[in-house]
MARBA-3410 file (N, C-alpha, C, O; in Angstrom, 1 decimal):
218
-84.2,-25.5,-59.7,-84.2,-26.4,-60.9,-85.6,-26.5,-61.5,-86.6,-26.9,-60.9 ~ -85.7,-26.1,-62.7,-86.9,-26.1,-63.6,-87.8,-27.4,-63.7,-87.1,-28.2,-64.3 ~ -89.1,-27.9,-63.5,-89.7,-29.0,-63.4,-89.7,-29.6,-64.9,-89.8,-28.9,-65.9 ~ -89.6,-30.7,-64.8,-90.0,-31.3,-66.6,-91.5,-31.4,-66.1,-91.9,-31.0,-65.0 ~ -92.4,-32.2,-67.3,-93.3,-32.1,-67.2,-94.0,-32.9,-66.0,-95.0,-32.7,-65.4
-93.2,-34.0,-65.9,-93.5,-35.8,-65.3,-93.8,-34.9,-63.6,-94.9,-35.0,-62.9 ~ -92.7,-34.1,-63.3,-92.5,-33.5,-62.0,-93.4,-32.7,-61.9,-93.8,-32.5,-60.8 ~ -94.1,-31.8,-63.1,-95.0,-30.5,-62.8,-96.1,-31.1,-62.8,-97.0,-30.5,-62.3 ~ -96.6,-32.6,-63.4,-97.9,-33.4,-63.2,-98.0,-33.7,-61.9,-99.0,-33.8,-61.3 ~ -96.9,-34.0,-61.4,-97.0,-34.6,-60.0,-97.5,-33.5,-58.8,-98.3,-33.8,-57.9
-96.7,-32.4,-59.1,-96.6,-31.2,-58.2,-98.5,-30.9,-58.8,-99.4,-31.1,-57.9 ~ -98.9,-30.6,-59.6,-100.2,-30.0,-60.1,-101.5,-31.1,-58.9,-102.4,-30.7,-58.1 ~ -101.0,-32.7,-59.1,-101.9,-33.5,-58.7,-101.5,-33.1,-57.1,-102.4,-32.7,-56.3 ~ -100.3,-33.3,-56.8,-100.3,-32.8,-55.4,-100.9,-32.0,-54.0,-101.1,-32.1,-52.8 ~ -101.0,-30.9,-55.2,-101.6,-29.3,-54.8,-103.0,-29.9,-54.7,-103.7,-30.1,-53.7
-103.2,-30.0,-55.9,-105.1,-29.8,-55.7,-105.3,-31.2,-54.8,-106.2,-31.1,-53.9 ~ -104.9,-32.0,-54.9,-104.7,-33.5,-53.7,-105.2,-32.7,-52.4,-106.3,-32.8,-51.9 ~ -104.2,-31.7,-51.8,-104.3,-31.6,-50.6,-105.1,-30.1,-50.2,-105.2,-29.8,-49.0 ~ -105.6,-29.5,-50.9,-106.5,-28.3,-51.0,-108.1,-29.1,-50.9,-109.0,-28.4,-50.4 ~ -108.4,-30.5,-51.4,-109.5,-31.1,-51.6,-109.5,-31.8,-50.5,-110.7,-32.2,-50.2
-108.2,-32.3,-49.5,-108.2,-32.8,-48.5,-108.5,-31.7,-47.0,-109.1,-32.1,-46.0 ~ -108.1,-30.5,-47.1,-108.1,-29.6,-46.3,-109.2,-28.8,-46.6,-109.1,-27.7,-46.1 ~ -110.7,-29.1,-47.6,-111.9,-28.6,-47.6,-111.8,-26.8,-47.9,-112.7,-26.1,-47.4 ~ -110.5,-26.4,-48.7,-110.7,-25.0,-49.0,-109.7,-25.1,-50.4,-108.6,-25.7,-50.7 ~ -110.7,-24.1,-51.0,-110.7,-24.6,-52.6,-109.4,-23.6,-53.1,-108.9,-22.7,-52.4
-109.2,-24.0,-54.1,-107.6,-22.3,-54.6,-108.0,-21.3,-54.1,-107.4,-20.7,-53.2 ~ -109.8,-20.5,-54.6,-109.2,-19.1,-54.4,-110.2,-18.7,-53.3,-110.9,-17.7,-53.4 ~ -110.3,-19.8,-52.1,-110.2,-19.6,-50.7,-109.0,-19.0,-50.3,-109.0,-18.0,-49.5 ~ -107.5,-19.6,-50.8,-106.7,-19.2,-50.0,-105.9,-18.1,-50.5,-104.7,-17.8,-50.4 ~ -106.7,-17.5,-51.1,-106.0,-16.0,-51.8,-106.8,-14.8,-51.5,-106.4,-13.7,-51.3
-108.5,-15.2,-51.4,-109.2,-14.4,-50.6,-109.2,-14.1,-49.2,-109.2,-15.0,-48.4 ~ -109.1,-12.3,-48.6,-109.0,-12.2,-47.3,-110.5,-12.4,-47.0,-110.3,-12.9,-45.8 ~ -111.6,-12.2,-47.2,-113.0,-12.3,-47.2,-113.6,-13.2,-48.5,-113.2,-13.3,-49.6 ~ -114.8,-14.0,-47.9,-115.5,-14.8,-48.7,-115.7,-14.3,-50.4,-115.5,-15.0,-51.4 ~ -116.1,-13.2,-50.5,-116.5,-12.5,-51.5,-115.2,-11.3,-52.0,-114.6,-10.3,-51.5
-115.3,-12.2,-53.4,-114.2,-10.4,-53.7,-114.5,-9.6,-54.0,-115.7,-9.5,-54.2 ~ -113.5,-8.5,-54.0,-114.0,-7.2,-54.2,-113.8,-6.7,-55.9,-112.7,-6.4,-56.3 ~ -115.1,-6.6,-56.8,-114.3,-7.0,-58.3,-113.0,-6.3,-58.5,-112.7,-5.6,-57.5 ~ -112.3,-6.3,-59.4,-111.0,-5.8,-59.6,-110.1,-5.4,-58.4,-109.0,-4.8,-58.5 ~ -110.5,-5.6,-57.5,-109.1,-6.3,-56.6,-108.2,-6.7,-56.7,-108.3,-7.9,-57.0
-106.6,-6.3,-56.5,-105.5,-7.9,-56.3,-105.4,-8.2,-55.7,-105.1,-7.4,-54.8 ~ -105.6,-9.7,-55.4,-104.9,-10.5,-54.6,-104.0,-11.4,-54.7,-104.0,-12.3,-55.5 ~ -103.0,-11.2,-53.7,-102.7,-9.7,-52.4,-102.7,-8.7,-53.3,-102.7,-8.6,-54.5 ~ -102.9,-7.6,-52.2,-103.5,-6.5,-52.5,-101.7,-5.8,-53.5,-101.9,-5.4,-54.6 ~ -100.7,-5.8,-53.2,-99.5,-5.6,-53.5,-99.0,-6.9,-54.7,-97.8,-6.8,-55.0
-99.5,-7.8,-55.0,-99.4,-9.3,-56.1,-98.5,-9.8,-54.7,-98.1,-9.2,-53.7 ~ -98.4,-10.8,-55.0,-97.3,-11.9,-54.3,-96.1,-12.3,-55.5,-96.1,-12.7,-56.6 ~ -95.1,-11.9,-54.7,-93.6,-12.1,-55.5,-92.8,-13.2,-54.7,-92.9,-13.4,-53.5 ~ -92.0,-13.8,-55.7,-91.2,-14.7,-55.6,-90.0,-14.0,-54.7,-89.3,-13.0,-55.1 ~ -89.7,-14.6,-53.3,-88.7,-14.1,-52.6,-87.1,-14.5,-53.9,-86.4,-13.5,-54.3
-87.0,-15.4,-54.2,-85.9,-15.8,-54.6,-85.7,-15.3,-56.3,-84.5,-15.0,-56.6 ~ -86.8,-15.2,-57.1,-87.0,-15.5,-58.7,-88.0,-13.9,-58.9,-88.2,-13.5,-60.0 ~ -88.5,-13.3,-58.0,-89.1,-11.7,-58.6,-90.3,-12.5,-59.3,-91.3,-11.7,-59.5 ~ -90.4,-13.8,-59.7,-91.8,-14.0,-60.4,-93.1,-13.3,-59.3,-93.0,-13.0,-58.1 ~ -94.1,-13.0,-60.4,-95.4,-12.6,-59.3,-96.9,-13.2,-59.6,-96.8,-14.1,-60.5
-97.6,-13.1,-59.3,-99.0,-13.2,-59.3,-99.9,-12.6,-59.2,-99.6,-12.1,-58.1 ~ -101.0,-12.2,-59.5,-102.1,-11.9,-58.6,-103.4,-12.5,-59.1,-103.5,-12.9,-60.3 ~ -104.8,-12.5,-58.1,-105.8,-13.0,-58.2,-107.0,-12.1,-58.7,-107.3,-11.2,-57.9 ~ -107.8,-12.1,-59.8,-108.6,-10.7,-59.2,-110.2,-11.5,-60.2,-110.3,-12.4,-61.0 ~ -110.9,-10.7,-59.8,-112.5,-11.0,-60.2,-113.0,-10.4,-61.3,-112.4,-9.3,-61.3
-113.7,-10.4,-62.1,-114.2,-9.7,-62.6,-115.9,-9.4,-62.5,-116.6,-10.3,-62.0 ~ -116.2,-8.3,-62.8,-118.0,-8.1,-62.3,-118.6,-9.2,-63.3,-118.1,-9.3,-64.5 ~ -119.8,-10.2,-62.7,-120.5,-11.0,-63.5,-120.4,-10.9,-65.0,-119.8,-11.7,-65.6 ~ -121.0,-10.1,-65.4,-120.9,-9.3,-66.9,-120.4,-9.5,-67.9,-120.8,-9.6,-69.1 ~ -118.8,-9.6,-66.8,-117.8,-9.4,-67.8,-116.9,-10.0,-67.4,-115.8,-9.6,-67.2
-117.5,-11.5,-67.3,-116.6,-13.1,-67.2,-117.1,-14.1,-67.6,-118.3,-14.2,-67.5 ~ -116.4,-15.1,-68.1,-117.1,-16.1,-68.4,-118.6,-17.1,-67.5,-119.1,-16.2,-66.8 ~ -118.9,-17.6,-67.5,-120.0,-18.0,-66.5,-119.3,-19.0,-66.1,-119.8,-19.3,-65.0 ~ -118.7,-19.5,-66.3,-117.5,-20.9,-66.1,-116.4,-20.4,-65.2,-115.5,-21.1,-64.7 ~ -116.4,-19.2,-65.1,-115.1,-18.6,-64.0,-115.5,-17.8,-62.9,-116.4,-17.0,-63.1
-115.0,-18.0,-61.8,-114.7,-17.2,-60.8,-114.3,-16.0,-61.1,-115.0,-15.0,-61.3 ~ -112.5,-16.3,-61.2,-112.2,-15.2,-61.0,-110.5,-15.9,-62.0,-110.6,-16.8,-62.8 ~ -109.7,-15.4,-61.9,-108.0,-15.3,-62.6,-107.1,-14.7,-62.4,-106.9,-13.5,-62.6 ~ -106.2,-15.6,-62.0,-104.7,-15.6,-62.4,-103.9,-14.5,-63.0,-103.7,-15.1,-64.1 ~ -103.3,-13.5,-63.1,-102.1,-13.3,-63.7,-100.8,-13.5,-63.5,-100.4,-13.1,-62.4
-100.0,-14.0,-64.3,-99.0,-14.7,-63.9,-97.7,-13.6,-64.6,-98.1,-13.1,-65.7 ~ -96.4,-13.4,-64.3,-95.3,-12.3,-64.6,-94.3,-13.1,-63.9,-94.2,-13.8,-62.9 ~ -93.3,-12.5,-65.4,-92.0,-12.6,-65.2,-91.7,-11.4,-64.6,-92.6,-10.6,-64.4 ~ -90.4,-11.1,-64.1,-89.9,-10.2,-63.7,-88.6,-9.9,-65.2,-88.1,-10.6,-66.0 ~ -88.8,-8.4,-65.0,-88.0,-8.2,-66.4,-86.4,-8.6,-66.2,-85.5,-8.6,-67.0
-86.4,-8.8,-64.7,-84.7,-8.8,-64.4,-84.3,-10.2,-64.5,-83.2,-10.7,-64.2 ~ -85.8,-11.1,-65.1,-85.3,-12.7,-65.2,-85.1,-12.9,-66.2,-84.7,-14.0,-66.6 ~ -85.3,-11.7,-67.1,-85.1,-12.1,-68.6,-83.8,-11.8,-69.0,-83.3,-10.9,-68.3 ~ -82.7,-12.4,-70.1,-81.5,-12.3,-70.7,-81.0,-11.0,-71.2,-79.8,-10.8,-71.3 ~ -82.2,-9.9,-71.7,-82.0,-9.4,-72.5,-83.0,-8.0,-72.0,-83.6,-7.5,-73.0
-83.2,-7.4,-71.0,-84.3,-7.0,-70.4,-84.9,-5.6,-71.0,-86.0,-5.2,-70.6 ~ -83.7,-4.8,-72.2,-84.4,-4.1,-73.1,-84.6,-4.5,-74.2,-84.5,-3.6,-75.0 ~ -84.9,-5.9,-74.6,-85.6,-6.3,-75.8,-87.1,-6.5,-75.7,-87.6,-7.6,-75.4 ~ -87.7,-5.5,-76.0,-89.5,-5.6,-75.3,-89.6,-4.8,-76.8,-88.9,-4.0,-77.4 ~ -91.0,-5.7,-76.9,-91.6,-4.5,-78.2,-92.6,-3.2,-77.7,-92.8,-2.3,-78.4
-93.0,-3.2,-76.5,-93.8,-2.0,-76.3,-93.7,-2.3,-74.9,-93.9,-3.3,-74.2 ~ -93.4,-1.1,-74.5,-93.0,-0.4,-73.0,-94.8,0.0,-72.3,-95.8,-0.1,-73.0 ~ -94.8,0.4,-70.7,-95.5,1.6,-70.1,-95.2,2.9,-70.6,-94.2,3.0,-71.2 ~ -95.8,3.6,-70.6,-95.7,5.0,-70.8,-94.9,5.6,-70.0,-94.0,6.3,-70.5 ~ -95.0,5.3,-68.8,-93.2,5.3,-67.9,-92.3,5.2,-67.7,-91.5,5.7,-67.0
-92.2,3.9,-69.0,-90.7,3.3,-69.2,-90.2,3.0,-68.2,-90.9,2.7,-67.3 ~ -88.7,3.1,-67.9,-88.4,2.7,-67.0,-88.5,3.2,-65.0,-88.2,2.6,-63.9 ~ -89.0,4.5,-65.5,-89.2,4.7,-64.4,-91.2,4.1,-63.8,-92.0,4.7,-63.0 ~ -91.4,2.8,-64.5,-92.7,2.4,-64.5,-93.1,1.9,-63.2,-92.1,2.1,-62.5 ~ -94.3,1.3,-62.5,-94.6,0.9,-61.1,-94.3,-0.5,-60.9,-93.8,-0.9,-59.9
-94.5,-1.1,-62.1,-94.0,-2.7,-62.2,-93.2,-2.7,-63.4,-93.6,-2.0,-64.4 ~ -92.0,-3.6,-63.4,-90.9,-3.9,-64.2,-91.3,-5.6,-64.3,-90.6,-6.5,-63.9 ~ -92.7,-5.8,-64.9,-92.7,-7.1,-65.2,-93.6,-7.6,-66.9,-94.5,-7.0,-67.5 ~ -93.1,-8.8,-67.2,-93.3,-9.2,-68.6,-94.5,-10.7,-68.4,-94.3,-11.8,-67.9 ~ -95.9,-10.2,-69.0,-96.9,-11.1,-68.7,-97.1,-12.3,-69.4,-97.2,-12.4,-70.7
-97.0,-13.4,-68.4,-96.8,-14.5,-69.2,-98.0,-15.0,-69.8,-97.9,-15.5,-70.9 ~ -99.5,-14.8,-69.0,-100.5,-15.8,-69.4,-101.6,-15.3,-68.3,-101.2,-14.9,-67.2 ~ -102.7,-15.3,-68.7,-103.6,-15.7,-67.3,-104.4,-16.4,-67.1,-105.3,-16.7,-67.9 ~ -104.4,-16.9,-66.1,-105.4,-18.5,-65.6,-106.4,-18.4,-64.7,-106.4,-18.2,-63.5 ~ -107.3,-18.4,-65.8,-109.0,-18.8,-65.3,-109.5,-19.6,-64.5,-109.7,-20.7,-65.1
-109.7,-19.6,-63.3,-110.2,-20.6,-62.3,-111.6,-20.7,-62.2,-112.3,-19.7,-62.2 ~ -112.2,-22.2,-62.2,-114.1,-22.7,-61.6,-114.1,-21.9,-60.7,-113.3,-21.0,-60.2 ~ -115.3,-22.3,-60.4,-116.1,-21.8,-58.8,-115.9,-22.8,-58.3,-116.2,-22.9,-57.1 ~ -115.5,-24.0,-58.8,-114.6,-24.7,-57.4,-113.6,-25.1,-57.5,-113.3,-26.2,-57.6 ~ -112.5,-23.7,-57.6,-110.8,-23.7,-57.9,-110.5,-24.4,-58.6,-109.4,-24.7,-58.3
-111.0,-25.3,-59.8,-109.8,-25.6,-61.1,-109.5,-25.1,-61.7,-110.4,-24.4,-62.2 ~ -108.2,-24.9,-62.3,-108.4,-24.2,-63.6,-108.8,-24.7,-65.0,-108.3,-25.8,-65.5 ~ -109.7,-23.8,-65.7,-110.1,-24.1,-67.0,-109.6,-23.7,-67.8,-109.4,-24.6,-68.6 ~ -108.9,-22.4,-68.4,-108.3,-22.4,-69.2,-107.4,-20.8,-69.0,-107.8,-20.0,-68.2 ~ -106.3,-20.8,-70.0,-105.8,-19.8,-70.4,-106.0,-18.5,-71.6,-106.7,-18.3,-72.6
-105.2,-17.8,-71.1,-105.6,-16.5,-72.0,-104.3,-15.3,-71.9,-103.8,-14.9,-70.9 ~ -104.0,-15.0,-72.8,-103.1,-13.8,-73.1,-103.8,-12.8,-73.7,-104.8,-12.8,-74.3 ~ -103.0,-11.7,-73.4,-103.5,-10.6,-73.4,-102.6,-9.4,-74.1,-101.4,-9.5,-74.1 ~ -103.1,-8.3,-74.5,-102.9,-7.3,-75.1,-101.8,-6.6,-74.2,-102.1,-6.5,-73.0 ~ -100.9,-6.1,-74.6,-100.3,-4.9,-73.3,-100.4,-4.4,-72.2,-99.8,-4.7,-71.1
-101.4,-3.2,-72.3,-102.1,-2.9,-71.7,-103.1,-2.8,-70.6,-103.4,-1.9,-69.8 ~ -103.8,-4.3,-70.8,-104.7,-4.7,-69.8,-103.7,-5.1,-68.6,-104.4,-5.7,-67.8 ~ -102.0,-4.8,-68.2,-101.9,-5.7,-67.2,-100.7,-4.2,-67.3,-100.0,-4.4,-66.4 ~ -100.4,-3.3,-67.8,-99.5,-2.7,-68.1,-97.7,-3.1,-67.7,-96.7,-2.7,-67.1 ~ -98.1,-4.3,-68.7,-96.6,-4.8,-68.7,-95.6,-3.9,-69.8,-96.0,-3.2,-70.7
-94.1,-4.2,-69.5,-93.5,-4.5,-70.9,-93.8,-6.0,-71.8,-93.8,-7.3,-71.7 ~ -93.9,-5.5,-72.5,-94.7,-6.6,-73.7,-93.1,-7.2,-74.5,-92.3,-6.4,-75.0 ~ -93.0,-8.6,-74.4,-91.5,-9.4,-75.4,-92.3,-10.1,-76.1,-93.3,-10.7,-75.7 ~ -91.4,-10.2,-77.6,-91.6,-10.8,-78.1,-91.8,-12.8,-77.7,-91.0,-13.5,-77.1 ~ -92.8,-13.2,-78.1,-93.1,-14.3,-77.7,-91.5,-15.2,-77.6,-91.3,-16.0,-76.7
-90.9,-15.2,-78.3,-89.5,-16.3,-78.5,-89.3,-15.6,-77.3,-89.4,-16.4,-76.3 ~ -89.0,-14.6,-77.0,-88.1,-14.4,-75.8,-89.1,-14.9,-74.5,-88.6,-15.0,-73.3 ~ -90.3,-15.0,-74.8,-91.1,-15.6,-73.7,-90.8,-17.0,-73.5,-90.3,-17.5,-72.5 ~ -91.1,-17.4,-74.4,-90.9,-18.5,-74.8,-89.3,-19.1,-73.8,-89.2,-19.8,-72.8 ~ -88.8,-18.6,-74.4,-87.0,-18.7,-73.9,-86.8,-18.8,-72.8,-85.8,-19.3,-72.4
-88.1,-18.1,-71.6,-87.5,-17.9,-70.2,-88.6,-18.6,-69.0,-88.7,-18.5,-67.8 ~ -89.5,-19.2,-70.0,-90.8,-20.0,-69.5,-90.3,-20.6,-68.2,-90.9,-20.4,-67.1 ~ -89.4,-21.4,-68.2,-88.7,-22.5,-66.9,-88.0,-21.3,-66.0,-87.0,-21.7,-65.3 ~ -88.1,-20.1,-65.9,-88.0,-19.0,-64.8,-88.6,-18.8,-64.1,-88.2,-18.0,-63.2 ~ -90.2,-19.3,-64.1,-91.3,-18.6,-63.7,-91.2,-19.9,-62.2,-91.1,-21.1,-62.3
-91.3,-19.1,-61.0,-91.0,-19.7,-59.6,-91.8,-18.9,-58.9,-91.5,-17.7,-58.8 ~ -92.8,-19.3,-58.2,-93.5,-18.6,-57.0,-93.6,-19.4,-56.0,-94.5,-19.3,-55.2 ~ -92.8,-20.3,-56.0,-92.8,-21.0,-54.6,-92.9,-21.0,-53.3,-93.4,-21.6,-52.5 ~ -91.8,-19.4,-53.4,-91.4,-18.8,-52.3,-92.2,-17.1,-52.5,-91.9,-16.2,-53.3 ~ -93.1,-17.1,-51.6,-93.9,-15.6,-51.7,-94.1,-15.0,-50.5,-94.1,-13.8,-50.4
-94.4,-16.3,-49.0,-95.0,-15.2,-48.5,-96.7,-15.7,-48.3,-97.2,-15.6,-47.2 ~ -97.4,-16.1,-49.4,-98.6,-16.6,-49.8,-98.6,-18.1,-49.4,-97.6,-18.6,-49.0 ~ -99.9,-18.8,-49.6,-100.5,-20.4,-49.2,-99.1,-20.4,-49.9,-98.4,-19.6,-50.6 ~ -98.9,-21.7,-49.3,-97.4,-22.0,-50.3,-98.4,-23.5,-52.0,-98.2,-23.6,-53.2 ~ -99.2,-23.9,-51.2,-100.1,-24.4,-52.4,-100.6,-24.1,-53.5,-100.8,-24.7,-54.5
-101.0,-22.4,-53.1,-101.0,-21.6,-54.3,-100.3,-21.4,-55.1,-100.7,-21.7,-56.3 ~ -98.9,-20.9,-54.9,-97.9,-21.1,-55.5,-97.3,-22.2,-56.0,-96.8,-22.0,-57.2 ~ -97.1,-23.3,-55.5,-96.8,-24.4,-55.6,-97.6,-24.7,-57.3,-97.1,-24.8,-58.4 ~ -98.5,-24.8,-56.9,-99.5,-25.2,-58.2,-99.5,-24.0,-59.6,-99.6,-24.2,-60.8 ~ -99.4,-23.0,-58.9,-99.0,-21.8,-60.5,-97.8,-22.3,-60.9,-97.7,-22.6,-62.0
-96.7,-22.3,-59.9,-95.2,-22.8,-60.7,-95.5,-24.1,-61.3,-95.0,-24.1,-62.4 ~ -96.0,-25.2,-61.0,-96.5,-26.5,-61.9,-97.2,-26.4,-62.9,-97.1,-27.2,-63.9 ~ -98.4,-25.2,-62.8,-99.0,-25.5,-64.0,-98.3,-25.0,-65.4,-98.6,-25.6,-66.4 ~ -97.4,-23.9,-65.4,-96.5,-23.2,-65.8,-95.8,-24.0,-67.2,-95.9,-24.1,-68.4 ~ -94.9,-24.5,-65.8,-94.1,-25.8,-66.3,-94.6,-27.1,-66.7,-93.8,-28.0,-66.9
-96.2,-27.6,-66.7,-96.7,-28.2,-67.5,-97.5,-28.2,-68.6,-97.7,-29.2,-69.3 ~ -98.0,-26.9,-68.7,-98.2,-26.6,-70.2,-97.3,-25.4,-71.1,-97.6,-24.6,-71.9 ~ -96.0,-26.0,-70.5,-94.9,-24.6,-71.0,-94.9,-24.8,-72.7,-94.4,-24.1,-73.5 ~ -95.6,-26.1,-73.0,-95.8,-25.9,-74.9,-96.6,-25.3,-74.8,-96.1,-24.2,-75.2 ~ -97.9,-25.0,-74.5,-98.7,-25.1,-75.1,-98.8,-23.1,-75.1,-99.2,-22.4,-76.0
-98.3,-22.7,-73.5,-98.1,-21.4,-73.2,-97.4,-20.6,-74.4,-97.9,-19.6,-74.7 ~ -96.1,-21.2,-75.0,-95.4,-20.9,-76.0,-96.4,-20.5,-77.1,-96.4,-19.5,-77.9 ~ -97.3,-21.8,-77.1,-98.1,-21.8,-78.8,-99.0,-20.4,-78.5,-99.1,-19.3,-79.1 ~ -99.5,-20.7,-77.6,-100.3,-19.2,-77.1,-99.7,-17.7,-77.4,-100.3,-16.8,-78.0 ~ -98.6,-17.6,-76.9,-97.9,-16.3,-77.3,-97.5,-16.4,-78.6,-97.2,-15.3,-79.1
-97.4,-17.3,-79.1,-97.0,-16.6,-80.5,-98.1,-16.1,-81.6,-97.8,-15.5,-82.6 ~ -99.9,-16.8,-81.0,-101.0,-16.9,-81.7,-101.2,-15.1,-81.0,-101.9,-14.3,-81.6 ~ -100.5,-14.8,-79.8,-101.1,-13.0,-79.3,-99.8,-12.4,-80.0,-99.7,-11.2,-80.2 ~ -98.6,-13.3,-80.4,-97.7,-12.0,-81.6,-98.0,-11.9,-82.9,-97.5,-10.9,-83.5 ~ -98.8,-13.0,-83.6,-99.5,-12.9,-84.6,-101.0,-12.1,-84.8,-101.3,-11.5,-85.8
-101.7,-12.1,-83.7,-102.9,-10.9,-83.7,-102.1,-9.2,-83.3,-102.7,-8.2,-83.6 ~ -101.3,-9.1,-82.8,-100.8,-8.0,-82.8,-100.1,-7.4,-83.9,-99.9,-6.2,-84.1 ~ -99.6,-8.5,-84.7,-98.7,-7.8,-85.2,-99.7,-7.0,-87.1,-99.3,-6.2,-88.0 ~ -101.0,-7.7,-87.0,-101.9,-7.6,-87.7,-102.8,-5.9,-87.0,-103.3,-5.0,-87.5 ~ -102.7,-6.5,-85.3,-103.5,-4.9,-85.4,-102.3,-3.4,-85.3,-102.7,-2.2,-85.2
-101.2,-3.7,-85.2,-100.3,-2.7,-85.4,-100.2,-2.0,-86.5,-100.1,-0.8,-86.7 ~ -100.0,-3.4,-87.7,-99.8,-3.2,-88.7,-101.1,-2.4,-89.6,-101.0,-2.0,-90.7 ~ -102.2,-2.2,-88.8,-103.4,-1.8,-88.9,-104.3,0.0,-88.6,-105.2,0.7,-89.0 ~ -103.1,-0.2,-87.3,-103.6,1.0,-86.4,-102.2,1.5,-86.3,-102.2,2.7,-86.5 ~ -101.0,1.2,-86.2,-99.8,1.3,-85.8,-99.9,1.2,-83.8,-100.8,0.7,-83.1
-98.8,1.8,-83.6,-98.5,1.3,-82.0,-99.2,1.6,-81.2,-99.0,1.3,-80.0 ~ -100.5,2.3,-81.5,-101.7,2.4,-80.1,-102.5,1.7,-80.3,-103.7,2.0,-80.1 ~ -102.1,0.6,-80.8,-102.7,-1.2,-80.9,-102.5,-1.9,-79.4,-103.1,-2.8,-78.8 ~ -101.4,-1.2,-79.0,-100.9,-1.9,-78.1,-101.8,-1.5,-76.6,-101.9,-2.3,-75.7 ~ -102.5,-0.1,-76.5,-102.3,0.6,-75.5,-104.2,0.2,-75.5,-104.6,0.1,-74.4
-104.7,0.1,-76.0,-106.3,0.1,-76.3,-107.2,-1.2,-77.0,-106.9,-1.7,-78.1 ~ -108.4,-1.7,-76.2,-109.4,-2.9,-77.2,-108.5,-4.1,-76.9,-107.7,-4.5,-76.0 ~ -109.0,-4.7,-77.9,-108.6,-6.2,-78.2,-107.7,-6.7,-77.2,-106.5,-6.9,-77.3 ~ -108.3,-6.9,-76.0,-108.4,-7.2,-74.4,-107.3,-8.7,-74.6,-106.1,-8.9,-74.4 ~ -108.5,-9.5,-75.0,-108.0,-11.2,-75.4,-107.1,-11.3,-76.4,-107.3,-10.5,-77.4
-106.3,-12.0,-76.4,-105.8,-12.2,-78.1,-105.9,-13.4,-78.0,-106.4,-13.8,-79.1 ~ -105.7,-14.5,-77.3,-106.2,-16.1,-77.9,-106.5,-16.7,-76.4,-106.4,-15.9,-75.5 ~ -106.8,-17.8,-76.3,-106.9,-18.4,-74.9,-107.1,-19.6,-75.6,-107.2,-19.7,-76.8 ~ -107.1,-20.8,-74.4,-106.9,-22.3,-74.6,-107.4,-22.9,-73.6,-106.8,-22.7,-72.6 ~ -108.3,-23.7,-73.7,-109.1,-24.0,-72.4,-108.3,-25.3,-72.0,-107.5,-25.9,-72.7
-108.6,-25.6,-70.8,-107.8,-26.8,-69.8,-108.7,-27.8,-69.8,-109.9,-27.6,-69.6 ~ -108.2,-29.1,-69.9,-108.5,-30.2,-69.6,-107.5,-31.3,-68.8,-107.0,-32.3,-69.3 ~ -107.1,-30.8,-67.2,-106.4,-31.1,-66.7,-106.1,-33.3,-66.5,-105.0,-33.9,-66.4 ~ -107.5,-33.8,-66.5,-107.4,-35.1,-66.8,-106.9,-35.4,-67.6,-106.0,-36.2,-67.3 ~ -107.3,-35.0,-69.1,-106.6,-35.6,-70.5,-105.0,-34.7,-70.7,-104.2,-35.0,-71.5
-105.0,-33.9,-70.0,-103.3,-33.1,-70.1,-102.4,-34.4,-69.5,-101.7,-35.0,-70.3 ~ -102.5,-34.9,-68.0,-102.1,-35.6,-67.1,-102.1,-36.9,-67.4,-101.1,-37.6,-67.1 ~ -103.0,-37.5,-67.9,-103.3,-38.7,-68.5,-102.3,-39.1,-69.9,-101.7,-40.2,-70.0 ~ -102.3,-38.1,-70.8,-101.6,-37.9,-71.9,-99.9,-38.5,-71.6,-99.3,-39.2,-72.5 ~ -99.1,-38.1,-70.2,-97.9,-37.7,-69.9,-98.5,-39.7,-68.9,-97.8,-39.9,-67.8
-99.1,-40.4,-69.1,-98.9,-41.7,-68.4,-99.4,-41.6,-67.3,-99.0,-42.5,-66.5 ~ -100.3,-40.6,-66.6,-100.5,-40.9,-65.2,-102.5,-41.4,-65.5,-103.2,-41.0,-66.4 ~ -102.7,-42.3,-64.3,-103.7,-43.0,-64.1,-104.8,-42.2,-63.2,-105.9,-42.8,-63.0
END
């Protein structure tokens, strides 16, 4: 059953509640060693939804070339078999269907150096080598996204499936501001817009207090 928002505030306050009680921060519990290894996933294989094929993974980037406000981030995936319509994608792998992952990228979430999340970010094709859908059909399948069950901290999960489903507006407004920059560098370059550059296409930073507060909680 898909969370409304009231339930994904609760579940979000929950998580980080008991992560702050148990003295080890989010991406304590996704790390096998203190220090990551840059471009790493973790897990090394993502963590998949036993029940829902949703996945995740955690990974770092070298100093350089991250914000100074982040650790490390989130990628968060649909599974294409959760989608209604699973050959309606505007741009494939080069493998198509015979590709390594059969998944459609929802968003990725930027975590502190002391596991909150700050903000969100979508991405170009490429950087995650998903099949790429049109944002409405993202949009459409937003309340699919379940990593409850992985295998992984179950907190971890617990809190990506909440955060999900509590800024599932705002994730929507996001994808359609990366189908509006694409459809400008396509329209520009044609389809190897898709495969190269323009890494970011929009992000939205988090303010988990005023999100939560907003929805009546104290």
């Amino acid at each position: 059953m898909p969370l409304d928002q009231h339930a994904a505030a609760e579940a979000v306050i929950a998580a980080i509640t008991a992560m702050a009680q148990d003295g080890v921060p989010l991406m304590q519990r996704v790390l096998p060693e203190r220090e990551a290894v840059v471009w790493q996933h973790y897990p090394e294989n993502d963590a998949r939804g036993v029940r829902t094929r949703s996945r995740w993974y955690y990974h770092v980037h070298p100093p350089g070339e991250r914000d100074p406000g982040e650790h490390g981030h989130f990628h968060l995936f649909l599974h294409r078999t959760q989608l209604d319509d699973p050959a309606g994608f505007l741009a494939a792998p080069e493998a198509g269907d015979a590709a390594a992952a059969h998944v459609a990228h929802i968003a990725g979430l930027s975590i502190s150096p002391a596991g909150i999340p700050v903000s969100w970010f979508v991405t170009n094709r490429w950087v995650t080598d998903e099949f790429l859908y049109p944002a409405a059909v993202m949009r459409a399948h937003l309340d699919r996204y379940d990593v409850d069950e992985t295998g992984e901290d179950p907190l971890v999960g617990r809190l990506l499936t909440a955060m999900v489903a509590l800024y599932r507006e705002e994730l929507a407004a996001l994808l359609d501001r990366r189908d509006a920059a694409l459809a400008a560098l396509v329209g520009a370059q044609g389809a190897s817009a898709y495969e190269a550059g323009h890494e970011v296409l929009a992000s939205l930073p988090i303010d988990l207090d005023t999100k939560i507060a907003s929805l009546g909680f104290e």
